[in-house]
PyMOL Python script that loads the backbone (N, CA, C, O; Angstrom):
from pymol import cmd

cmd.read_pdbstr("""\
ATOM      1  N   UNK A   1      -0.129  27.082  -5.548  1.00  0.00           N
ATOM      2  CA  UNK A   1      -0.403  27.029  -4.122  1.00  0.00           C
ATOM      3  C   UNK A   1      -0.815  25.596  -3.751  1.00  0.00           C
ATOM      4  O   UNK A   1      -1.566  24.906  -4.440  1.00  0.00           O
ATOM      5  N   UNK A   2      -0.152  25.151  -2.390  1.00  0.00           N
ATOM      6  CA  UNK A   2      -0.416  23.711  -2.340  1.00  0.00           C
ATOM      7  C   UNK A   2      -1.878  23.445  -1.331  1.00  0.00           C
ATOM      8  O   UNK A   2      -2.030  24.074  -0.284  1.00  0.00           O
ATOM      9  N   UNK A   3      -2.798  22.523  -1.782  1.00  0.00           N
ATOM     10  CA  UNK A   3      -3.909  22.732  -0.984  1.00  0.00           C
ATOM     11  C   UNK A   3      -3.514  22.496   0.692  1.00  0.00           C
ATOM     12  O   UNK A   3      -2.448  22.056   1.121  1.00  0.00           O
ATOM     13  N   UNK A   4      -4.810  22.964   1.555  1.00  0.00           N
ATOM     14  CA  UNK A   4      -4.488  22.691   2.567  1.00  0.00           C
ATOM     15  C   UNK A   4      -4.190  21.213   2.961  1.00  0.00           C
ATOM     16  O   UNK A   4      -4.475  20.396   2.086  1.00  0.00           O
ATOM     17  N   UNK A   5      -3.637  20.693   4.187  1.00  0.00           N
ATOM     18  CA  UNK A   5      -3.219  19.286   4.496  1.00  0.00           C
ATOM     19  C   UNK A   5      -4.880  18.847   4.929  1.00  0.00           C
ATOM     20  O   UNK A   5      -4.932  17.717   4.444  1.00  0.00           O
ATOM     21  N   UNK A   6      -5.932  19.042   5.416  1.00  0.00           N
ATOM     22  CA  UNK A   6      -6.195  18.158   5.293  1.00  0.00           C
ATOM     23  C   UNK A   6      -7.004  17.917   3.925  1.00  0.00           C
ATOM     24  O   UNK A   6      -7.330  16.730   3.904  1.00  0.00           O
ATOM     25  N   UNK A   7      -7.387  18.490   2.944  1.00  0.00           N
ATOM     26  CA  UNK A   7      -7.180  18.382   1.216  1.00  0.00           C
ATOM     27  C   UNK A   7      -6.673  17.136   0.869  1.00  0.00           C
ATOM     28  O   UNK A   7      -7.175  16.107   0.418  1.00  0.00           O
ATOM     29  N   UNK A   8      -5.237  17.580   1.280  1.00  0.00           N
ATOM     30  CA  UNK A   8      -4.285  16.362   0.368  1.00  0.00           C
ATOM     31  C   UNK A   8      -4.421  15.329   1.070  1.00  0.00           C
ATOM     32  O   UNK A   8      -4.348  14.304   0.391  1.00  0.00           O
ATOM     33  N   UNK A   9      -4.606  15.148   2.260  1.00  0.00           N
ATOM     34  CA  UNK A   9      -5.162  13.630   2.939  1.00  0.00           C
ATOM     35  C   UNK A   9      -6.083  13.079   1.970  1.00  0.00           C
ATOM     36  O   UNK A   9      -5.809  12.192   1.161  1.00  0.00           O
ATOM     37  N   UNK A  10      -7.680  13.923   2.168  1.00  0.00           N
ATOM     38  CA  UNK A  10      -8.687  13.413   1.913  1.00  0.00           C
ATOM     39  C   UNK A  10      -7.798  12.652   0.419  1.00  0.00           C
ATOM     40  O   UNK A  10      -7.578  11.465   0.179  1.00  0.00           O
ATOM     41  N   UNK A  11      -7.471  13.810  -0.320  1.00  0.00           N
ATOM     42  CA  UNK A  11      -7.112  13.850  -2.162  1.00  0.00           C
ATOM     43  C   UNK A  11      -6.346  12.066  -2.193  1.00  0.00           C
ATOM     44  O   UNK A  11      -6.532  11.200  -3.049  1.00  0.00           O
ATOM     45  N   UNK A  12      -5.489  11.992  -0.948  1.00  0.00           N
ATOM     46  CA  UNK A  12      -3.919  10.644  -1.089  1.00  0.00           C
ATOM     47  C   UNK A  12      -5.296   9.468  -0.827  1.00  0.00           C
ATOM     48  O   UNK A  12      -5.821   8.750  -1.678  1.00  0.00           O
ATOM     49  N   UNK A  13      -5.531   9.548   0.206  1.00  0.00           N
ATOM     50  CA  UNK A  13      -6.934   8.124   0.723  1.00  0.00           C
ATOM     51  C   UNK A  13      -7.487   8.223  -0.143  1.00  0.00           C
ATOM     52  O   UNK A  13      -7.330   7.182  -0.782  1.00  0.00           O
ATOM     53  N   UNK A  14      -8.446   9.228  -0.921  1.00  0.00           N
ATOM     54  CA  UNK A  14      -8.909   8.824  -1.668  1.00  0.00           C
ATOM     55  C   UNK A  14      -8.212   8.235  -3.143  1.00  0.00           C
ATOM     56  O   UNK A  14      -8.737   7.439  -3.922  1.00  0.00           O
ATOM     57  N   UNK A  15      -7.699   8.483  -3.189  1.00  0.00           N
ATOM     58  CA  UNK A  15      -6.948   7.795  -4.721  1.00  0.00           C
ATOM     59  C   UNK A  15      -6.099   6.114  -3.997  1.00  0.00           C
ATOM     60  O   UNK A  15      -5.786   5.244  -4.811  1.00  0.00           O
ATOM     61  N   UNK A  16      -5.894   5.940  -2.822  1.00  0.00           N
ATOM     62  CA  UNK A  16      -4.752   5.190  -2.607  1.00  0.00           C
ATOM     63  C   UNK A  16      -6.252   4.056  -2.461  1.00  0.00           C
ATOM     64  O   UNK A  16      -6.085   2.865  -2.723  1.00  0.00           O
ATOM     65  N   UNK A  17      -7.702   4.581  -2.015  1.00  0.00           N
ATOM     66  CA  UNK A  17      -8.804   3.177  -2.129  1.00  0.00           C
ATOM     67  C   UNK A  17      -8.997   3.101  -3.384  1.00  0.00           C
ATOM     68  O   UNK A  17      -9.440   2.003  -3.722  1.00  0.00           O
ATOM     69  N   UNK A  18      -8.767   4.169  -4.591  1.00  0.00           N
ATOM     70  CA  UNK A  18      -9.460   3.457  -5.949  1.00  0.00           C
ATOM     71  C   UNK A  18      -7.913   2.591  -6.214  1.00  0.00           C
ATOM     72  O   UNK A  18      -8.256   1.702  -6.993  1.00  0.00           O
ATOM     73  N   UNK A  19      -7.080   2.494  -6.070  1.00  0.00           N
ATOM     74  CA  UNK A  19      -5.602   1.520  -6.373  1.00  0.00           C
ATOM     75  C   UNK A  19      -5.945   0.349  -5.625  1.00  0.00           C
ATOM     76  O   UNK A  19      -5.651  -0.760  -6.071  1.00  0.00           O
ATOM     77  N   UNK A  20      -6.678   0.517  -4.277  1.00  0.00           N
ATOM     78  CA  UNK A  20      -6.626  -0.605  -3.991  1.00  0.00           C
ATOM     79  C   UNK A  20      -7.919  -1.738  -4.209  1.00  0.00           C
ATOM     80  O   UNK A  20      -7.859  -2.911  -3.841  1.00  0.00           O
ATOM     81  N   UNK A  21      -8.959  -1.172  -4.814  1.00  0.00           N
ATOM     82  CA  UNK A  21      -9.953  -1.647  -5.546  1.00  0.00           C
ATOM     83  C   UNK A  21      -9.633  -1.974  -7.121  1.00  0.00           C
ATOM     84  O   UNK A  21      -9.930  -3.098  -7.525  1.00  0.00           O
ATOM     85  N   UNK A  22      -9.068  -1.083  -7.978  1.00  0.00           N
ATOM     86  CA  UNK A  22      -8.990  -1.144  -9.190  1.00  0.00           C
ATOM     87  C   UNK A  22      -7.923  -2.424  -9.397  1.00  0.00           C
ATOM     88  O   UNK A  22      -7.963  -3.315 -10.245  1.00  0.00           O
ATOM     89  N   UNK A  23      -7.069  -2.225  -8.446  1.00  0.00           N
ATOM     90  CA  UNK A  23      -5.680  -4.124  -8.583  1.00  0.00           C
ATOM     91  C   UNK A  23      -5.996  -4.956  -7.559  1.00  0.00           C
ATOM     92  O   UNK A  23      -5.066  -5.559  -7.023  1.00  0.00           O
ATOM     93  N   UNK A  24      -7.422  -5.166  -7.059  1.00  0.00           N
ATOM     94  CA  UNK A  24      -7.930  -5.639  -6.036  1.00  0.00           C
ATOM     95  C   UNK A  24      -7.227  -7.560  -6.472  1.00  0.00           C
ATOM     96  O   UNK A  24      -6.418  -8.219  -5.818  1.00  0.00           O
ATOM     97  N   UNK A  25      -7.808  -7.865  -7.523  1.00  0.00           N
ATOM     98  CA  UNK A  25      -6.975  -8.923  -7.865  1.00  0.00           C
ATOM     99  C   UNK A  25      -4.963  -9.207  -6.998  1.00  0.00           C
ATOM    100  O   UNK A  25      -4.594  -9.977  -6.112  1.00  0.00           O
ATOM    101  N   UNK A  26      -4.189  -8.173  -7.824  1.00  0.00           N
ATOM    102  CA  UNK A  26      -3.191  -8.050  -7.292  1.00  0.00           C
ATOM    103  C   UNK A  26      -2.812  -8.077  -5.446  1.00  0.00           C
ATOM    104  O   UNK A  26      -1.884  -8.657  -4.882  1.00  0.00           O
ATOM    105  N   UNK A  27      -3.836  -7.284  -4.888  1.00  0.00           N
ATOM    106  CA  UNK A  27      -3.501  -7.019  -3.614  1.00  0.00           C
ATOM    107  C   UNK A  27      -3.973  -8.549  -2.570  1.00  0.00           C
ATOM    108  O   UNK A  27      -3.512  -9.059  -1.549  1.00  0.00           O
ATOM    109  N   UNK A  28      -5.047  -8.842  -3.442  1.00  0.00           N
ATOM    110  CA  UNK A  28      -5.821 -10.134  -2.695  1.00  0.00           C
ATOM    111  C   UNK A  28      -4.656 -11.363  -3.095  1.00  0.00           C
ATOM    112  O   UNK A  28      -4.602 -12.318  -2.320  1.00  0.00           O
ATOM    113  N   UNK A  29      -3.570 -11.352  -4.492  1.00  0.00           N
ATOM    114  CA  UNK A  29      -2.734 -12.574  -4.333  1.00  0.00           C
ATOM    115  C   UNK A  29      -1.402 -12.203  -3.534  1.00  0.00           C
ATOM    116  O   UNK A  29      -0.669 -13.154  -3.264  1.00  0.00           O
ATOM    117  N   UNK A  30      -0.912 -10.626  -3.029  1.00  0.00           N
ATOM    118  CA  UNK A  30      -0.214 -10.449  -1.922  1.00  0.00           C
ATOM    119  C   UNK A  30      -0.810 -11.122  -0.569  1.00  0.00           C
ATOM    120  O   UNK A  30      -0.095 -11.764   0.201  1.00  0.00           O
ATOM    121  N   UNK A  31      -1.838 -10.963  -0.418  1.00  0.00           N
ATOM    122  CA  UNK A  31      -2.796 -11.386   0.843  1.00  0.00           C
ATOM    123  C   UNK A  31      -2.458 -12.799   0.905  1.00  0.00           C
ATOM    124  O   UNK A  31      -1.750 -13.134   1.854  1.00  0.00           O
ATOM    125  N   UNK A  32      -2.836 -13.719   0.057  1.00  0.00           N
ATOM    126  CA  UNK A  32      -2.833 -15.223  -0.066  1.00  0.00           C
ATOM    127  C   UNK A  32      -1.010 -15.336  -0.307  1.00  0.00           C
ATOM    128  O   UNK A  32      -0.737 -16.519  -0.103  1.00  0.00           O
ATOM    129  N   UNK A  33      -0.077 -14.773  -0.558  1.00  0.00           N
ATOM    130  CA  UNK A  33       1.136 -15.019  -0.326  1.00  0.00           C
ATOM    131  C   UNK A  33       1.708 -14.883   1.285  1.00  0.00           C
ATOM    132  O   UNK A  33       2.795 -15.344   1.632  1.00  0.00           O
ATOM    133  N   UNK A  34       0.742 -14.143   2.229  1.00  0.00           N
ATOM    134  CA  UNK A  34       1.433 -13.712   3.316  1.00  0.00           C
ATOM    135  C   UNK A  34       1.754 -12.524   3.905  1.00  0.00           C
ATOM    136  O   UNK A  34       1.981 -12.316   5.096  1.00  0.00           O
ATOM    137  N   UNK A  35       1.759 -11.449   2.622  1.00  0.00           N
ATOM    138  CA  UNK A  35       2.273 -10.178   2.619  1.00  0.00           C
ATOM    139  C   UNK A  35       1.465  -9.782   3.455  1.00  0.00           C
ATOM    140  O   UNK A  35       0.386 -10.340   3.257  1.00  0.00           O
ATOM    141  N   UNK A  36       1.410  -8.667   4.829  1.00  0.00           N
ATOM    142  CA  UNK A  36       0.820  -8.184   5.790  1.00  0.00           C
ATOM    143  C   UNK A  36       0.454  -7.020   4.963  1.00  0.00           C
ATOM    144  O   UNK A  36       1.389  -6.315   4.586  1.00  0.00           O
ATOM    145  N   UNK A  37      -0.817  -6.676   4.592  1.00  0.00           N
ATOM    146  CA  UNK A  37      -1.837  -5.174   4.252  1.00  0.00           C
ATOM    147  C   UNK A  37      -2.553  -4.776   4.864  1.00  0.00           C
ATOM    148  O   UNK A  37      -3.360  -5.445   5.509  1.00  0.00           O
ATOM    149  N   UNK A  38      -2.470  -3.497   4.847  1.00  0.00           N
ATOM    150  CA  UNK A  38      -3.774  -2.940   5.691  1.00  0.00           C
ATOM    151  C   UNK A  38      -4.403  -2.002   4.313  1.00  0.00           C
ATOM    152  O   UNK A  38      -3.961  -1.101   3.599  1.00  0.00           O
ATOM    153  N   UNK A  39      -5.549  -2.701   4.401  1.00  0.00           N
ATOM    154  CA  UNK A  39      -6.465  -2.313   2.937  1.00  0.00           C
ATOM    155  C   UNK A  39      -7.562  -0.802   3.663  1.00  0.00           C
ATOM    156  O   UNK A  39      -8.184  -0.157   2.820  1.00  0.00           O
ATOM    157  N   UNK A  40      -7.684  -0.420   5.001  1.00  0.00           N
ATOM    158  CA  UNK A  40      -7.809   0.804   5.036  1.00  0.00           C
ATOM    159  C   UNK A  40      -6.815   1.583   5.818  1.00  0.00           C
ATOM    160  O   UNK A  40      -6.666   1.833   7.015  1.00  0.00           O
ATOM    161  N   UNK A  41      -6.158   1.895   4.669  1.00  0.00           N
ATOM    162  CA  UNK A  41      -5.272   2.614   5.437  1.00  0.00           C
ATOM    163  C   UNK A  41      -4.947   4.523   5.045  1.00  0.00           C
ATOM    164  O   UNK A  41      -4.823   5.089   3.959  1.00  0.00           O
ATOM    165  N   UNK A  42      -4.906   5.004   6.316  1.00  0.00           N
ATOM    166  CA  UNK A  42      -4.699   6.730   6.241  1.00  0.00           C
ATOM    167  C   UNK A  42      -3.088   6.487   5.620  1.00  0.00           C
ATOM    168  O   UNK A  42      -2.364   5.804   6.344  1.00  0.00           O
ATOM    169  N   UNK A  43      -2.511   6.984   4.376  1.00  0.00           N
ATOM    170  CA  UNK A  43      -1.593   7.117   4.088  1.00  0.00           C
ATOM    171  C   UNK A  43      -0.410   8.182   5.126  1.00  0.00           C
ATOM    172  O   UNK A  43       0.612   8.112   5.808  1.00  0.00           O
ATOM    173  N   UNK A  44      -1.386   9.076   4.653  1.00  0.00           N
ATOM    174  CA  UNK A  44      -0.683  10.452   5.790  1.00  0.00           C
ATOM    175  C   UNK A  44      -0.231   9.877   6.774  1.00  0.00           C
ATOM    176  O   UNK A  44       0.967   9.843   7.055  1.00  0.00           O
ATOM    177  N   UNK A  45      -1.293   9.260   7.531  1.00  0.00           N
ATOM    178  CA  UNK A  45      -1.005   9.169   9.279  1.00  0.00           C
ATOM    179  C   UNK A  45       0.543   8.180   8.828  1.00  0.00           C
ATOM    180  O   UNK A  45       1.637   8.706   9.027  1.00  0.00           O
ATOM    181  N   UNK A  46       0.474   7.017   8.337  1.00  0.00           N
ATOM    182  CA  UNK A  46       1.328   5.955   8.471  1.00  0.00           C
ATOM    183  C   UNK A  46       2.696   6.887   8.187  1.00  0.00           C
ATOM    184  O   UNK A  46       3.610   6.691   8.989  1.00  0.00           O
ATOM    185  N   UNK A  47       2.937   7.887   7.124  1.00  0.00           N
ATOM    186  CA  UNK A  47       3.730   8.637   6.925  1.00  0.00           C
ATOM    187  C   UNK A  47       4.895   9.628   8.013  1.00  0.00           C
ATOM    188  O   UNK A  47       6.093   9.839   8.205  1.00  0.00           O
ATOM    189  N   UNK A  48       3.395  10.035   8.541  1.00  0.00           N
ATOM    190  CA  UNK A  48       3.806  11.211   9.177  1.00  0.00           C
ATOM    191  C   UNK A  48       3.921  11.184  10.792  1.00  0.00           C
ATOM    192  O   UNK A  48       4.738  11.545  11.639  1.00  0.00           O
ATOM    193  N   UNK A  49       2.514  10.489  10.748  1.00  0.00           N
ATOM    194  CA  UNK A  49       2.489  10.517  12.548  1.00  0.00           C
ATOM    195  C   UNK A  49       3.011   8.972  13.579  1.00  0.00           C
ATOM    196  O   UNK A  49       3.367   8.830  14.749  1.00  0.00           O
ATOM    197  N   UNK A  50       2.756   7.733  12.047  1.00  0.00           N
ATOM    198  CA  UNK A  50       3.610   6.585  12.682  1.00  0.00           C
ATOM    199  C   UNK A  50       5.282   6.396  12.363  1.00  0.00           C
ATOM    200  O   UNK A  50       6.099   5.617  12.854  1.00  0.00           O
ATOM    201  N   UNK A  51       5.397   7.275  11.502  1.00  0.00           N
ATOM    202  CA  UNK A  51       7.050   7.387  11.261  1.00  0.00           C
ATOM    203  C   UNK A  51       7.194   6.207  10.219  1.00  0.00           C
ATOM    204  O   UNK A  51       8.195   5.500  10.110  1.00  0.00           O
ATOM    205  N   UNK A  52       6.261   6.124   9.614  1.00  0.00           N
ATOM    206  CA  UNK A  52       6.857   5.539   8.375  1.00  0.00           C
ATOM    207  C   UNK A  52       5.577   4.050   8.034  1.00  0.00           C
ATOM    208  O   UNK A  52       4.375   4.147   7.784  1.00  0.00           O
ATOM    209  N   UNK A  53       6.683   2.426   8.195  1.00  0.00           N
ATOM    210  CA  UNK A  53       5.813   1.506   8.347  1.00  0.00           C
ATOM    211  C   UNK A  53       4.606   1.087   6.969  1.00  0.00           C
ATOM    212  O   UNK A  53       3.514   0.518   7.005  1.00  0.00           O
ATOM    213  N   UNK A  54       5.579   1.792   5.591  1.00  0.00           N
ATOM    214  CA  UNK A  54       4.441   1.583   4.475  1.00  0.00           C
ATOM    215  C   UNK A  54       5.501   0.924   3.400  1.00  0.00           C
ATOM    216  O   UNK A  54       6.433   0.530   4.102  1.00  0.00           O
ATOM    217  N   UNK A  55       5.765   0.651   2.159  1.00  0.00           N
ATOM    218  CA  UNK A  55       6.182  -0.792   1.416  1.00  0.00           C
ATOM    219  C   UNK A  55       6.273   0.101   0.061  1.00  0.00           C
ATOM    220  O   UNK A  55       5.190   0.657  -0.118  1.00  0.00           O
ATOM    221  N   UNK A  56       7.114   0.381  -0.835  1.00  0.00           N
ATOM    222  CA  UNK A  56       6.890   1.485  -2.016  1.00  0.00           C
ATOM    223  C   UNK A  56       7.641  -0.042  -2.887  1.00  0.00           C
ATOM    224  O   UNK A  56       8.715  -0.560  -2.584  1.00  0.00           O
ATOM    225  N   UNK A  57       6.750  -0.465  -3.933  1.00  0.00           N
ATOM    226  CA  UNK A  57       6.683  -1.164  -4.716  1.00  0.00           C
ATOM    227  C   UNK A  57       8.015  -1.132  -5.414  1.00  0.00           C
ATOM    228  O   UNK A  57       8.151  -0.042  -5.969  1.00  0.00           O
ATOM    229  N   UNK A  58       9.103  -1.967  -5.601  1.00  0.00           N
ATOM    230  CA  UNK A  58      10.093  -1.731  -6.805  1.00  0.00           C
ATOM    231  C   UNK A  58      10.069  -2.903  -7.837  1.00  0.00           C
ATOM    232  O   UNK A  58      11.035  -3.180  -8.548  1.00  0.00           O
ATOM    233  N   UNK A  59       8.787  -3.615  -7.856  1.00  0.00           N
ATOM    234  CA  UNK A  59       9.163  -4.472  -8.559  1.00  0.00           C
ATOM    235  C   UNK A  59       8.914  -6.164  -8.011  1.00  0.00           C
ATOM    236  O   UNK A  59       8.466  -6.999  -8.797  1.00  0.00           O
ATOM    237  N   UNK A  60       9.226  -6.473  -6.748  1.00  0.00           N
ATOM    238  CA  UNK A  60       9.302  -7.103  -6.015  1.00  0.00           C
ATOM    239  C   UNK A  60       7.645  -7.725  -5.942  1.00  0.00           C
ATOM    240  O   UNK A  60       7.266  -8.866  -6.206  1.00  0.00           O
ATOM    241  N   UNK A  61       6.985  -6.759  -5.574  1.00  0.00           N
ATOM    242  CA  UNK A  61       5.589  -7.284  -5.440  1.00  0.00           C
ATOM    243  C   UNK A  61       4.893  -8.435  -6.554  1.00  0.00           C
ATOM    244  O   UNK A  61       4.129  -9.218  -5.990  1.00  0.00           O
ATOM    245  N   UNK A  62       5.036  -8.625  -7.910  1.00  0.00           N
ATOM    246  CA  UNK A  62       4.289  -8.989  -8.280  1.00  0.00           C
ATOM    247  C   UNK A  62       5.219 -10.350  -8.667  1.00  0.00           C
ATOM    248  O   UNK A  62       4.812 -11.145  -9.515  1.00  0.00           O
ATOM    249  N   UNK A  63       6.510 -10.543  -7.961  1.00  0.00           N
ATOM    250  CA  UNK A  63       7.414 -11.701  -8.185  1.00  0.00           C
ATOM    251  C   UNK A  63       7.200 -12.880  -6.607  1.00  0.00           C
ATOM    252  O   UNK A  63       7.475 -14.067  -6.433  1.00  0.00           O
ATOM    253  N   UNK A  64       6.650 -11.925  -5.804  1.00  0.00           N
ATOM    254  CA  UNK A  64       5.608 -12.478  -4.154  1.00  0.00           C
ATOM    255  C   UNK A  64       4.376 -13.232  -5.334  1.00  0.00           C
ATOM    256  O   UNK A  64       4.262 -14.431  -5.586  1.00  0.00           O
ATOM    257  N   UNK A  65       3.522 -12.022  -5.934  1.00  0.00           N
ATOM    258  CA  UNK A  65       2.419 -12.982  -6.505  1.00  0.00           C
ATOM    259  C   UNK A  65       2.160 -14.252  -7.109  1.00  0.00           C
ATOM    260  O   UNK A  65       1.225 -15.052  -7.068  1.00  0.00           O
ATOM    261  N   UNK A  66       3.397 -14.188  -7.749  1.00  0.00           N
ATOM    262  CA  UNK A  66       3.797 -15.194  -8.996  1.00  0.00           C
ATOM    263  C   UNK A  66       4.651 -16.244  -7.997  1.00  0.00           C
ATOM    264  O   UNK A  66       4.560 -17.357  -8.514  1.00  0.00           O
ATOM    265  N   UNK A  67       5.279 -16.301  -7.022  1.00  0.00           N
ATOM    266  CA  UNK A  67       5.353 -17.436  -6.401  1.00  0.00           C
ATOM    267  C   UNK A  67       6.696 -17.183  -6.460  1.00  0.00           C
ATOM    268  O   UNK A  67       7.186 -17.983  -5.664  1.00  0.00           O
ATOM    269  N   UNK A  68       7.732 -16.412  -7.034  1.00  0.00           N
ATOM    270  CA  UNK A  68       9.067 -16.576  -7.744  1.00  0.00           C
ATOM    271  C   UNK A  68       9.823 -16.041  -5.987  1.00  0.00           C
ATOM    272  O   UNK A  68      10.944 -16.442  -5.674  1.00  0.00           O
ATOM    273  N   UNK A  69       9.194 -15.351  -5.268  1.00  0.00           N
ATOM    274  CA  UNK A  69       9.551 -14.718  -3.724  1.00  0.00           C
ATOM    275  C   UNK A  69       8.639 -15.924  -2.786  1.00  0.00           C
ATOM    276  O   UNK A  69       7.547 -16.203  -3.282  1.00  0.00           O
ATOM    277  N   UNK A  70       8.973 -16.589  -1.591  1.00  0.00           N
ATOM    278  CA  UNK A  70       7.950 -17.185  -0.436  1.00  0.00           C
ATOM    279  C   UNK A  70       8.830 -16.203   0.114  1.00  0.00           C
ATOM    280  O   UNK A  70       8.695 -15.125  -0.465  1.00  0.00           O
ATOM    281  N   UNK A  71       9.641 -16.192   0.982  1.00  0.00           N
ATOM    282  CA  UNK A  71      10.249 -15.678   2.296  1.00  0.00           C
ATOM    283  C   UNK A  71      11.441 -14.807   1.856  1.00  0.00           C
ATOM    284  O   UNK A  71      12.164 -14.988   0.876  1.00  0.00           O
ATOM    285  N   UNK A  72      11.499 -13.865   2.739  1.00  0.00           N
ATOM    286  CA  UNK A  72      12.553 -12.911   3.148  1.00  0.00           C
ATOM    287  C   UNK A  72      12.654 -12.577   4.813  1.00  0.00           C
ATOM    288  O   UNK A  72      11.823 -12.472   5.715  1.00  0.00           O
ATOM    289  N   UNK A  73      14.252 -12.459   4.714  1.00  0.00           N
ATOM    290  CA  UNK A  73      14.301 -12.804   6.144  1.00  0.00           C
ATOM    291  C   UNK A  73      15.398 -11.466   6.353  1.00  0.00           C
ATOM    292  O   UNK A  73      16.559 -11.329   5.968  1.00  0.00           O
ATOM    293  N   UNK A  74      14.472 -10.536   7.154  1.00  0.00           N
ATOM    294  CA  UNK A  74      15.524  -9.627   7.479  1.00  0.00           C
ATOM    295  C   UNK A  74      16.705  -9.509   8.408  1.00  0.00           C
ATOM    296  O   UNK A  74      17.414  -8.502   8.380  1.00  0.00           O
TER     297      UNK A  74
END
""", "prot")
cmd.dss("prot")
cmd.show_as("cartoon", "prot")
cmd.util.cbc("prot")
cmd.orient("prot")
């Protein structure tokens, strides 16, 4: 049985602030590259109720850190 929604909110925020504390390093040299974060952020809402507007890592991120990415131009 899947918990209720607001459960899995609390359950996603809470795990998505210990990721963003625990690679706080990582997220702070996205920051100093440029990369736009929002370090409190409701996962759900951005999901569900802003229609999207969130970044799913493939790899890319830590080649921004390392300097090997400055710009992308959509």
């Amino acid at each position: 049985m899947l918990p209720p929604m607001a459960i899995a909110r609390l359950m996603i925020n809470q795990y998505v602030s210990a990721r963003m504390i625990a690679d706080s390093n990582f997220f702070n040299g996205l920051d100093r590259a440029g990369f736009l974060l929002q370090r409190n952020v409701d996962l759900m809402e951005n999901i569900f109720e802003r229609g999207g507007k969130h970044y799913i890592d493939m790899g890319v991120s830590k080649k921004i850190t390392d300097g090997l990415v400055s710009h992308v131009t959509l």
